[in-house]
C-alpha positions in Angstrom: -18.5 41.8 -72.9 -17.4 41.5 -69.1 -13.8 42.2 -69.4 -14.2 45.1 -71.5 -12.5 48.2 -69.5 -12.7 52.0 -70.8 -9.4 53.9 -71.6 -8.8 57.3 -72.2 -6.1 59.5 -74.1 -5.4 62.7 -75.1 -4.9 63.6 -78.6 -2.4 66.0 -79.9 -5.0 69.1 -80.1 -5.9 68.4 -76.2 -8.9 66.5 -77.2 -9.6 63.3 -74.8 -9.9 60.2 -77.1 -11.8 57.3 -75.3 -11.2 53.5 -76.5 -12.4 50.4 -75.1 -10.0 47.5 -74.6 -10.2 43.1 -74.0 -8.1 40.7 -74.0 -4.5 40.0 -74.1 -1.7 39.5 -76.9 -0.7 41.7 -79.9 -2.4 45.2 -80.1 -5.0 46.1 -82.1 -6.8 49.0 -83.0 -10.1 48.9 -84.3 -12.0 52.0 -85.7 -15.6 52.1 -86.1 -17.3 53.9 -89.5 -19.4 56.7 -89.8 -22.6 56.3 -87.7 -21.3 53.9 -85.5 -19.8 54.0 -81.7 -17.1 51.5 -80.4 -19.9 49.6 -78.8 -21.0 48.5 -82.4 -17.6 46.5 -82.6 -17.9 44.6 -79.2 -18.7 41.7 -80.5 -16.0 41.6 -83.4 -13.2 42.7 -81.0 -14.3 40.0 -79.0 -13.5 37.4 -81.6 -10.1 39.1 -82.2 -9.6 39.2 -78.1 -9.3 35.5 -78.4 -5.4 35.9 -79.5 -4.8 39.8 -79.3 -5.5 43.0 -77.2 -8.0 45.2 -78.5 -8.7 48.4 -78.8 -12.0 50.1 -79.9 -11.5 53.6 -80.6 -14.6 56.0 -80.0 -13.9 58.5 -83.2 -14.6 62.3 -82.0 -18.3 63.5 -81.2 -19.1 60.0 -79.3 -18.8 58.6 -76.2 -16.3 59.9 -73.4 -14.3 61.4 -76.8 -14.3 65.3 -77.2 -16.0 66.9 -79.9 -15.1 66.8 -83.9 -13.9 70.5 -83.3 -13.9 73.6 -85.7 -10.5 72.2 -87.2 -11.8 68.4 -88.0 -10.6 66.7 -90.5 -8.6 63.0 -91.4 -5.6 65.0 -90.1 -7.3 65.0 -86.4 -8.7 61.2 -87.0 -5.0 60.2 -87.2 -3.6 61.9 -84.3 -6.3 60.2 -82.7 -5.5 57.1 -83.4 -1.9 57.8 -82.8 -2.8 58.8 -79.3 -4.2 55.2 -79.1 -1.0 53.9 -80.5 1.3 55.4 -78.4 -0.5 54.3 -75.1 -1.3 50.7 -76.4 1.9 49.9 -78.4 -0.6 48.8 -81.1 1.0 47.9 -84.5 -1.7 46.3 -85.9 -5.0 48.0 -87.5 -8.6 47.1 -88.9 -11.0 49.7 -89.9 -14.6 49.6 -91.3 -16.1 51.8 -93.5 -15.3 55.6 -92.8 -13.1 54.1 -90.0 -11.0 52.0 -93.1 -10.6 55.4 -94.7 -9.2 56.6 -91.2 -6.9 53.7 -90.8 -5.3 53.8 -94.3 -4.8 57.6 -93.5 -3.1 56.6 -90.4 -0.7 53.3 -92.2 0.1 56.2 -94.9 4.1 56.9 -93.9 3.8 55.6 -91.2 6.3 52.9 -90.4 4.7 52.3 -86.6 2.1 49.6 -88.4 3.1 46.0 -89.5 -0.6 45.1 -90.5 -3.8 47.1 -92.0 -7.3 45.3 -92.3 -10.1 46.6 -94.0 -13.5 45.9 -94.8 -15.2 48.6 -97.8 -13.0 51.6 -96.6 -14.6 55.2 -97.5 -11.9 55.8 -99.9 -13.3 57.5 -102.7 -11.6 57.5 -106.5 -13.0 59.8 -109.1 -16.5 60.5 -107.2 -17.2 56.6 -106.0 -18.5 57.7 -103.4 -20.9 60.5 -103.9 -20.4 63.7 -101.7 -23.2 66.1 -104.0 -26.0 65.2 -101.0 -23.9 66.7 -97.7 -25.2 70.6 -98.4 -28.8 69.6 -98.6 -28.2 67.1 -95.5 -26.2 69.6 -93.3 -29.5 72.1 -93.8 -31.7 69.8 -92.7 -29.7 69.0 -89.9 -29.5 72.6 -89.3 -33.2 72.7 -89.0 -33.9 70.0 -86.8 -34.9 68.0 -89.6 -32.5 65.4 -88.6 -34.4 62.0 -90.1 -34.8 63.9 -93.5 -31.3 64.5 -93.0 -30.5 60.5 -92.6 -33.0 60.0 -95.4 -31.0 62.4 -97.8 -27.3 60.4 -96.8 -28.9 57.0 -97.2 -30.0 58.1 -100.9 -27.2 60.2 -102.1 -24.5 57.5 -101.0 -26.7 54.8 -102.8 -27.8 56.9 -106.0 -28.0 53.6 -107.9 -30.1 51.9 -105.6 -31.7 53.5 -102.3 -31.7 56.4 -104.6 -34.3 55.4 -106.6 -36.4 54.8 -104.0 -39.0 58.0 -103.3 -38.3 59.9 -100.4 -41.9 58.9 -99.2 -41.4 55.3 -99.7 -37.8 55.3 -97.9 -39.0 56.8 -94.6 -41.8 54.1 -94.7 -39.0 51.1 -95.3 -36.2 52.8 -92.6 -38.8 53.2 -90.2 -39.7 49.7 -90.4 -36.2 47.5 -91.1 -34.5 49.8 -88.4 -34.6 49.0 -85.0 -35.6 52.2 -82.8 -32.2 52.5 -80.5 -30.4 51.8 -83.9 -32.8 54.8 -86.2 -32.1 57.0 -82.6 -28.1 56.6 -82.9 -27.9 57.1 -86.8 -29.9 60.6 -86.3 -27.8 61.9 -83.7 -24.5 60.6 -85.5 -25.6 62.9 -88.9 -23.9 65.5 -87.8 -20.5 64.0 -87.1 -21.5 61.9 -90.8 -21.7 64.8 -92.5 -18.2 66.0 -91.6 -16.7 63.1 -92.0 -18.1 62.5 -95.9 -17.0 65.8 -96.6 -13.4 64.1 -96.0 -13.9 61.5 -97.8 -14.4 63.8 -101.0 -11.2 66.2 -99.9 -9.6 62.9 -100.2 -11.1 61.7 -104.0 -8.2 62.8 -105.6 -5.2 61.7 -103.2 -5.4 57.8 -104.6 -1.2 58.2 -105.0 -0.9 58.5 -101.2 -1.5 55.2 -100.4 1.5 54.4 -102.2 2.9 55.3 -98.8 1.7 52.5 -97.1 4.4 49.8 -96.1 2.5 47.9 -93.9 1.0 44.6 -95.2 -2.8 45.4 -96.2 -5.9 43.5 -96.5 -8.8 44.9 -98.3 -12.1 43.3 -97.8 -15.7 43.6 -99.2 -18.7 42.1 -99.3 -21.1 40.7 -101.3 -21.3 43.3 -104.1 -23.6 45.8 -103.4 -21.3 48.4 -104.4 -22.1 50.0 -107.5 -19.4 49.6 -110.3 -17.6 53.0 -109.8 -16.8 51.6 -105.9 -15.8 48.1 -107.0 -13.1 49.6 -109.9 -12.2 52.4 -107.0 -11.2 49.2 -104.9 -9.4 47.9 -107.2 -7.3 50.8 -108.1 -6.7 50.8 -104.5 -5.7 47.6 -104.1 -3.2 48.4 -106.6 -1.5 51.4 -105.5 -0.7 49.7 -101.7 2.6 48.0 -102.4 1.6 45.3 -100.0 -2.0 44.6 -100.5 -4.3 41.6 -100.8 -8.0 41.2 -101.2 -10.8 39.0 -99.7 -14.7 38.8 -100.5 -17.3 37.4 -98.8 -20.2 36.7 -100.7 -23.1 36.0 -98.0 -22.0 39.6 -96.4 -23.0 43.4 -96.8 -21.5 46.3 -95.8 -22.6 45.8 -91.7 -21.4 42.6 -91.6 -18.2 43.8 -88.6 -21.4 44.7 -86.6 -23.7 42.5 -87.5 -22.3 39.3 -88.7 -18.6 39.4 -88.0 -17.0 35.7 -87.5 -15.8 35.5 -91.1 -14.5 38.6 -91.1 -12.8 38.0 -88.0 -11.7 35.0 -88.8 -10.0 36.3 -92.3 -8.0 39.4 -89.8 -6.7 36.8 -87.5 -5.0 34.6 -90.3 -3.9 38.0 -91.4 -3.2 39.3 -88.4 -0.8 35.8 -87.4 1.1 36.2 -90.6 1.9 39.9 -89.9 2.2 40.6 -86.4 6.0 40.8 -85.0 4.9 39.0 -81.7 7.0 40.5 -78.8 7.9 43.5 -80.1 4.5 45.8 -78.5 3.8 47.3 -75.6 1.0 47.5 -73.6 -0.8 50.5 -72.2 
């Protein structure tokens, strides 16, 4: 994307916090997921740049961003994202995956956001999203071993599905449906993966928190992959935001912001146009 420019700010632990910005109108923050970069996003925040500012965080341990640090955790994630607030003026928000998790964290209490988007968020309800495979991945890690290590988080997320599949078998099909650049990034991103799951199950039980939320939310999924724990766990979020509405896309799974993302960028501009308080942001 040629008008894409890098910006940099500084996070309340010291900790530099790169984001990459286009276009011009509204703010937005966007926040990647787990094993992704802001580069992954481009091409979505290039849809939204068409009628807002954007602004792709790079979440700790990527990029020009510091490290996760000895004291990560959600609490850093949101002062990271504030950062990016308070330089861009941003009141709007879309997250994917591990990053929805982050930007619901960041919309609970916090009256700064008129508008949250997000497509399958990491929130986990009563162990929907299994955490029992991070001590046998962080080993492997630990050894070098990091393929066995993706190999371990791609079965124990999926236990239903991908974790059925024999270890053997799966290295054979990743290998082979995952681009190299792609299988490179996804290695080197276990470590940071790791930390961050281990957050998502610190947060299992905090499903009342998101009662905090004032801004107007959208919760989006895709096409169903999710196993039946993860769709009810939606639902009870959906619930518990005061101000919450839901959209599914069918023909989608869970890459689609990355891979396939005009309908879902089309569904956060509508959403986006009946929340945002035009002329009222700043930019930075």
């Amino acid at each position: 994307m040629s008008d894409l420019t890098t910006q940099m700010a500084t996070s309340a632990d010291g900790t530099p916090v790169e984001y990459l910005s286009t276009g011009h109108g509204p703010h937005v923050i966007v926040v990647p997921g787990a094993l992704a970069v802001a580069s992954d996003l481009t091409a979505f925040a290039g849809l939204l740049a068409t009628q807002h500012a954007v602004h792709i965080v790079q979440r700790r341990g990527r990029g020009g961003s510091g490290p996760q640090g000895d004291r990560y955790g959600i609490a850093r994630e949101r002062e990271d994202i504030e950062a990016v607030r308070a330089r861009t003026g941003a009141r709007l928000i879309f997250g994917h995956s591990f990053g929805g998790l982050v930007a619901l964290r960041a919309a609970c209490g916090n009256p700064a956001f008129d508008a949250v988007a997000v497509y399958e968020p990491g929130v986990s309800v009563g162990g929907s999203i299994p955490v029992d495979w991070i001590d046998r991945a962080r080993r492997e890690v630990a050894e070098g071993a990091d393929f066995e290590s993706f190999i371990t988080f791609v079965r124990g997320v999926n236990p239903d599905q991908s974790g059925r599949v024999p270890r053997w078998l799966l290295r054979i099909i990743l290998r082979h449906a995952i681009p190299p650049a792609e299988m490179r990034q996804k290695r080197e991103l276990m470590p940071q993966a790791i930390s961050e799951h281990a957050e998502v199950g610190r947060f299992d039980h905090r499903l009342a928190d998101y009662r905090e939320i004032t801004a107007a939310t959208l919760i989006m999924r895709g096409r169903g992959r999710e196993t039946a724990r993860q769709a009810v766990a939606l639902t009870q979020l959906t619930e518990t935001i005061p101000r919450s509405e839901t959209a599914t896309f069918r023909t989608l799974d869970h890459f689609a912001p990355e891979k396939k993302p005009s309908e879902i960028a089309n569904a956060v501009l509508r959403f986006f146009a009946a929340h945002a308080r035009t002329g009222m942001q700043t930019g930075g």
